[in-house]
VEXDREN-2710 file (C-alpha; in Angstrom, 1 decimal):
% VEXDREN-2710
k/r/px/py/pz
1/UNK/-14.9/-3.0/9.3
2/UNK/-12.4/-4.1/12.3
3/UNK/-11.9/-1.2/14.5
4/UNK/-8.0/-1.0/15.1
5/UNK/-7.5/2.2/16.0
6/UNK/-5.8/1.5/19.4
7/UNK/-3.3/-0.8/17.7
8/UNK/-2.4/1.9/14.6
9/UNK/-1.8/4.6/17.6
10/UNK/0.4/2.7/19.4
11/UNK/2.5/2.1/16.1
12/UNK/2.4/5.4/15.0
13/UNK/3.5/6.8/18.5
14/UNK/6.8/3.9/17.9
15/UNK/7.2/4.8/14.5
16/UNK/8.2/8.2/15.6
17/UNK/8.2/11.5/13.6
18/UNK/9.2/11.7/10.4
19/UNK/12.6/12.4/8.9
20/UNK/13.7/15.9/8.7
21/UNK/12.4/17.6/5.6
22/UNK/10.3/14.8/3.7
23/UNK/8.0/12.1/4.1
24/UNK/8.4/9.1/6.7
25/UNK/7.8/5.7/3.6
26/UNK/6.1/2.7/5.2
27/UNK/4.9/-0.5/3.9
28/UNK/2.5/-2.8/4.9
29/UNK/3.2/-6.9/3.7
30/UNK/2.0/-10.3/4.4
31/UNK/3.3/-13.3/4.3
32/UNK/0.1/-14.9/3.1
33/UNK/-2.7/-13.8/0.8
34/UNK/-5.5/-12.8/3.5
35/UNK/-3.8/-12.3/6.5
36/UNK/-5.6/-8.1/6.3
37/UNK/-1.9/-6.2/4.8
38/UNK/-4.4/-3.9/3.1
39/UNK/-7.1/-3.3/6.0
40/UNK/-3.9/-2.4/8.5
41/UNK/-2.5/-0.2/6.0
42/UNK/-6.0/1.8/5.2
43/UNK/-6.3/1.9/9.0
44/UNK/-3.0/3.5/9.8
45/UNK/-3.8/6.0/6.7
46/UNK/-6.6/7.3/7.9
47/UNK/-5.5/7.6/11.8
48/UNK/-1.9/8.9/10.1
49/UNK/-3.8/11.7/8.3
50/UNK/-5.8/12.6/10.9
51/UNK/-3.0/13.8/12.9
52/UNK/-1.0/14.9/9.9
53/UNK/-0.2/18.3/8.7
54/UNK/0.8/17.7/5.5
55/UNK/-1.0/15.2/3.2
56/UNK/-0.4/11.5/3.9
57/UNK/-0.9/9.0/0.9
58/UNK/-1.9/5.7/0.5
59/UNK/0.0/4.2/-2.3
60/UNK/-2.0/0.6/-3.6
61/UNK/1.5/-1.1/-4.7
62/UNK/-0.8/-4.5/-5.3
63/UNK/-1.0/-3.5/-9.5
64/UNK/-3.2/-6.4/-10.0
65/UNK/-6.4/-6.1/-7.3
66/UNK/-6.0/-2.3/-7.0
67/UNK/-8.5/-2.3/-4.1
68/UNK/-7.6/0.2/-1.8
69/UNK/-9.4/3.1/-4.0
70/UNK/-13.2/1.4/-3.4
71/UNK/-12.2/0.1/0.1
72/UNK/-11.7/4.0/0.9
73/UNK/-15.1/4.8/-1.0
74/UNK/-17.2/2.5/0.2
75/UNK/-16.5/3.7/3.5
76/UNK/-17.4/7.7/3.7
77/UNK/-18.3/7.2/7.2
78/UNK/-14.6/7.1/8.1
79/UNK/-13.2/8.5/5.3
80/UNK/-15.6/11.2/3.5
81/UNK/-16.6/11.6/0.0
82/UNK/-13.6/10.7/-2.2
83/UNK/-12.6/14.0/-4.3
84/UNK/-11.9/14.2/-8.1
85/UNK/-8.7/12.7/-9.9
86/UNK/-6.0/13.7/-10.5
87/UNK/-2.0/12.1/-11.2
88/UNK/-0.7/10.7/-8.8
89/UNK/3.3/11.5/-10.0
90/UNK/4.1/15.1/-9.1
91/UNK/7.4/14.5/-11.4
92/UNK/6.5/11.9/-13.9
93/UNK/8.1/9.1/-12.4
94/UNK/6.5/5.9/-11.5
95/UNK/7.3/3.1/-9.5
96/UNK/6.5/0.8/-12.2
97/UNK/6.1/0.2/-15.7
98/UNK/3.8/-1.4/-18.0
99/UNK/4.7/-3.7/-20.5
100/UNK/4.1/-3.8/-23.3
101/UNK/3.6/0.0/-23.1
102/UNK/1.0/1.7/-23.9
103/UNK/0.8/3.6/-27.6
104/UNK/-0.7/6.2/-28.6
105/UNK/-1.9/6.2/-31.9
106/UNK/0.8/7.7/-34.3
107/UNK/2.8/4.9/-32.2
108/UNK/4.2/6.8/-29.5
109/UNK/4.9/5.5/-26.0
110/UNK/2.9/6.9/-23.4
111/UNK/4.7/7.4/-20.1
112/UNK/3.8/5.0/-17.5
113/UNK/2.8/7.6/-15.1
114/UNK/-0.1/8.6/-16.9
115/UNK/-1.8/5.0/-15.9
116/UNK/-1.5/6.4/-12.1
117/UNK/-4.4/8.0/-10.7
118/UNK/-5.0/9.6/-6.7
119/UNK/-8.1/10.6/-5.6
120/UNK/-8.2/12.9/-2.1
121/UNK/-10.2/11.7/1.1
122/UNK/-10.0/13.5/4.4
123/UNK/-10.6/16.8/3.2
124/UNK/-7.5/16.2/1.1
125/UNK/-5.6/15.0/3.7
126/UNK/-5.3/11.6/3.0
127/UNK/-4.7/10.7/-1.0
128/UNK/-5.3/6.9/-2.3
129/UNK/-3.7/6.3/-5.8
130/UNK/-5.4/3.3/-8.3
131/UNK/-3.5/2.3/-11.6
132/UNK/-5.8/2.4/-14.4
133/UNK/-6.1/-1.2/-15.0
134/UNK/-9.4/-0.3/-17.2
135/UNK/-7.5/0.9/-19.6
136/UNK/-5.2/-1.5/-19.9
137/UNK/-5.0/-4.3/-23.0
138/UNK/-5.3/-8.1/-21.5
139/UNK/-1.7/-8.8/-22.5
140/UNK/-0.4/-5.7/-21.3
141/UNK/1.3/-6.4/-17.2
142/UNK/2.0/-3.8/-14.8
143/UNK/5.5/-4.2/-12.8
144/UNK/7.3/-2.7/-10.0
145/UNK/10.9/-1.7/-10.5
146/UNK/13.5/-0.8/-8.1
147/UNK/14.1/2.8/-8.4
148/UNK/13.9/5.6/-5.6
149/UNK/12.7/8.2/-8.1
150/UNK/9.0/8.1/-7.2
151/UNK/9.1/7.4/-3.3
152/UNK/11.8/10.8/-3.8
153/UNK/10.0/12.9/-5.6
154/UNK/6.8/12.1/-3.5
155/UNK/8.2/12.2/-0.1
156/UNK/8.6/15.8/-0.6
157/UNK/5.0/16.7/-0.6
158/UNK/3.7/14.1/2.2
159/UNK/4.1/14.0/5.6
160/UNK/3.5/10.3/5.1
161/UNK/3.5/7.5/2.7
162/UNK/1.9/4.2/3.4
163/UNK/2.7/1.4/0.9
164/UNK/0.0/-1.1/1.1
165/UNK/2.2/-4.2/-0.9
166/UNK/0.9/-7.4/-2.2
167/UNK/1.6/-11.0/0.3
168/UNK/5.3/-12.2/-1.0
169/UNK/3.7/-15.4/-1.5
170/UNK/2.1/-13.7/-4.4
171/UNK/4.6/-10.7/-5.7
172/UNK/8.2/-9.7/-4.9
173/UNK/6.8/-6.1/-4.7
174/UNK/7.4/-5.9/-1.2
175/UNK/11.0/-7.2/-1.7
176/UNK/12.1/-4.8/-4.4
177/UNK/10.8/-1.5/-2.6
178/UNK/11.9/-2.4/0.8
179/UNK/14.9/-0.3/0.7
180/UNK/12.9/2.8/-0.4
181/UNK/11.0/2.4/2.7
182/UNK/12.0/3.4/6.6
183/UNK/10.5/1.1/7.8
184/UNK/7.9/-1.9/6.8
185/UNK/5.4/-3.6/8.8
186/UNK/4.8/-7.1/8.7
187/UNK/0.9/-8.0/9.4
188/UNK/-0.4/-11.3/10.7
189/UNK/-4.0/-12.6/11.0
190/UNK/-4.1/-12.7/14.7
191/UNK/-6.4/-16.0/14.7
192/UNK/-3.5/-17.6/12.7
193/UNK/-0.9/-16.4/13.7
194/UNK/3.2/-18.0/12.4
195/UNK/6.4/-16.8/13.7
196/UNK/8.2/-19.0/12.0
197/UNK/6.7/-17.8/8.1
198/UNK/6.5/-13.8/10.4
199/UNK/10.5/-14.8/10.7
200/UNK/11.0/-16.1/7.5
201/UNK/9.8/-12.9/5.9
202/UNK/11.4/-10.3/8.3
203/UNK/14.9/-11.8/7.3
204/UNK/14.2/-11.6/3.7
205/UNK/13.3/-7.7/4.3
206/UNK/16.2/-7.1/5.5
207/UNK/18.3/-9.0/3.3
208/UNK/16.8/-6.7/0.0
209/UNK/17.9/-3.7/2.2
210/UNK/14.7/-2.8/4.5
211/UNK/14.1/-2.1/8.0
212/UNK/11.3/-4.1/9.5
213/UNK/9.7/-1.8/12.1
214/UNK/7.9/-4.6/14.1
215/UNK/4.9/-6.9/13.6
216/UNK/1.1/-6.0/13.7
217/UNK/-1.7/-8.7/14.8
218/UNK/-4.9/-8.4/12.4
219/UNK/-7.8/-8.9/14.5
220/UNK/-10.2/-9.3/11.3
221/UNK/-11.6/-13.0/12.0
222/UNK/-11.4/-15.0/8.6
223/UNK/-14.7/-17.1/7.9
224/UNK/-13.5/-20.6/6.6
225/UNK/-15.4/-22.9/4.7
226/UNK/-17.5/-25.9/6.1
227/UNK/-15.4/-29.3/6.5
228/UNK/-16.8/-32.3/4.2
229/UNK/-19.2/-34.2/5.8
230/UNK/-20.3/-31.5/8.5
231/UNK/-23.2/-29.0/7.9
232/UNK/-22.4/-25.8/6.9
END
């Protein structure tokens, strides 16, 4: 695991303190599948909570992968034994909804939050959420709407909330909760790195209503695949 603590501290330190009286909302996007959104994100998590005094949480807004639970398990040397489930809505709101819904079985809808699982690391300081994609059926899909309700009802019992979105080149997640966010980060694979895509995406943040907070250089090295004709 790439060790990015110096660059998380400087962007917490320019991120500032958060607003009076609820949680500071930031997201973490790519432009491109790969470029390490989700490793920047779990890394500013973990370095967020450490110096937190309220819990911080780590939202995994990417409703198809859901990796950020097992990236946080799989490391307990940074992050400690993950702690039992629990919901991850303190109001019954969600940020998303499943379609078709789910049922119960006198044919009842069951509320979308009840899909939304968070599971405490840190000595509870830092929370990671998973959508129970397990218990989903294969035609049911899992979508992110543009409401405040959730980031609202959250914010008031986190010091912090990190967003770890999907790459816009493969959901408009990123798009549709920018304005529920103070500020989102935009995270480039340093070996590769584009200011003219970085650009591209910055202006289409602010044009859904965010505020892009600055740009973060991923330092994870990507491993590409042998060229035809060479050895491997």
């Amino acid at each position: 695991m790439v060790d990015l603590t110096a660059e998380m501290a400087g962007l917490l330190t320019a991120l500032g303190p958060a607003p009076e009286g609820r949680a500071r909302v930031v997201q973490f996007v790519s432009a491109r599948k790969g470029e390490g959104a989700s490793t920047v994100a779990r890394a500013y998590a973990r370095l967020a909570a450490a110096h937190a005094r309220r819990p911080v949480w780590l939202v995994d807004a990417d409703l198809e992968t859901q990796g950020q639970m097992a990236a946080v398990g799989a490391h307990p040397e940074l992050f400690g034994q993950l702690g039992k489930a629990s919901g991850a809505s303190p109001d019954g709101s969600a940020f998303f909804t499943i379609q078709p819904p789910n049922r119960t079985a006198q044919g009842r809808v069951t509320p979308d939050h009840v899909m939304f699982l968070a599971r405490p690391a840190l000595g509870k300081r830092l929370w990671v959420t998973r959508l129970r994609r397990d218990s989903m059926s294969y035609d049911q899909r899992a979508h992110v709407i543009p409401s405040p309700d959730y980031w609202r009802a959250l914010a008031r019992h986190a010091e912090q909330i990190v967003i770890d979105t999907p790459s816009v080149d493969r959901s408009e997640a990123a798009l549709t909760l920018a304005p529920y966010a103070d500020d989102s980060v935009i995270v480039l694979a340093a070996e590769e790195t584009d200011a003219a895509l970085a650009g591209k995406l910055r202006d289409a943040l602010e044009q859904a209503g965010g505020r892009v907070a600055g740009l973060v250089l991923n330092r994870m090295r990507a491993v590409s695949a042998p060229q035809r004709g060479r050895a491997a």
